[in-house]
C-alpha positions in Angstrom: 148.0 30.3 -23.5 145.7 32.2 -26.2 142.6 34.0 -25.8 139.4 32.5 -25.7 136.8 34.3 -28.1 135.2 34.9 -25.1 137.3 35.8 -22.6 140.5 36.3 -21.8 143.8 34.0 -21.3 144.9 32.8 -17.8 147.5 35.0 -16.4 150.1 33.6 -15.0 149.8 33.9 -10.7 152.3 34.6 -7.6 151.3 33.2 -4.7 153.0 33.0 -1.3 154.5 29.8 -0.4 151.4 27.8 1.0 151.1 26.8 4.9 149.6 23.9 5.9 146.9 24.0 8.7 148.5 23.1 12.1 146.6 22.0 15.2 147.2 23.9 18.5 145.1 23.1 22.1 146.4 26.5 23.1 144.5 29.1 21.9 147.1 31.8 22.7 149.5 30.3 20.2 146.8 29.4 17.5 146.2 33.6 17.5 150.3 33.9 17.3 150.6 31.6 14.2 147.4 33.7 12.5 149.2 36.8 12.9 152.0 36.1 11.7 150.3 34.1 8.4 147.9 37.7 8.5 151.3 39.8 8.4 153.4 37.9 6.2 150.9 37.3 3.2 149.7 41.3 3.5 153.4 41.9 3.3 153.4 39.7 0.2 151.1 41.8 -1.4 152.3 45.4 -0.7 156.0 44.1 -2.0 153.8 43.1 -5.2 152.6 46.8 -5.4 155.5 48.4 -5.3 156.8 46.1 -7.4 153.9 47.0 -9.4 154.0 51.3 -8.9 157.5 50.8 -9.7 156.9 49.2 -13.3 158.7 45.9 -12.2 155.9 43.2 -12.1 155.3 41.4 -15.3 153.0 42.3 -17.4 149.7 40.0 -17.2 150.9 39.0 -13.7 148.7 38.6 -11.2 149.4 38.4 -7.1 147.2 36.7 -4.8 147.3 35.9 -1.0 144.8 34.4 1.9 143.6 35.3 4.5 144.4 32.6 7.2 141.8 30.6 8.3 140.3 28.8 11.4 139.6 25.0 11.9 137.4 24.5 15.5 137.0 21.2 16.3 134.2 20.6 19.4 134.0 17.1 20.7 131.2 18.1 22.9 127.6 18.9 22.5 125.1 21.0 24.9 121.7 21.1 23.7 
């Protein structure tokens, strides 16, 4: 891709592999799976550091990760 006058060109990006939302009734095990998806995607991105301290990562790469996220679903209302 080529520079914009404007800006700059898109760089190309390394994701971890993407998880998709799971629904749990126990809310025990809902806090296990966001740990782990916490631990493994901040793992992601130190390897990526040191891949980028130690010269390694290409140049114009860039590394993202998420933070996991929370659905709540209420079928109840108290007003």
């Amino acid at each position: 891709m080529s520079d914009s006058p404007g800006g700059s060109a898109i760089s190309p990006l390394g994701l971890p592999q993407l998880i998709p939302f799971t629904a749990f009734h126990d809310a025990h095990a809902a806090y296990e799976r966001l740990v782990e998806i916490y631990e493994r995607n901040t793992a992601f991105i130190r390897e990526a550091f040191d891949y980028y301290a130690a010269g390694k990562l290409p140049p114009g790469q860039r590394v993202r990760a998420y933070y996991p996220a929370i659905r709540i679903k209420v079928s109840t209302y108290q007003g």
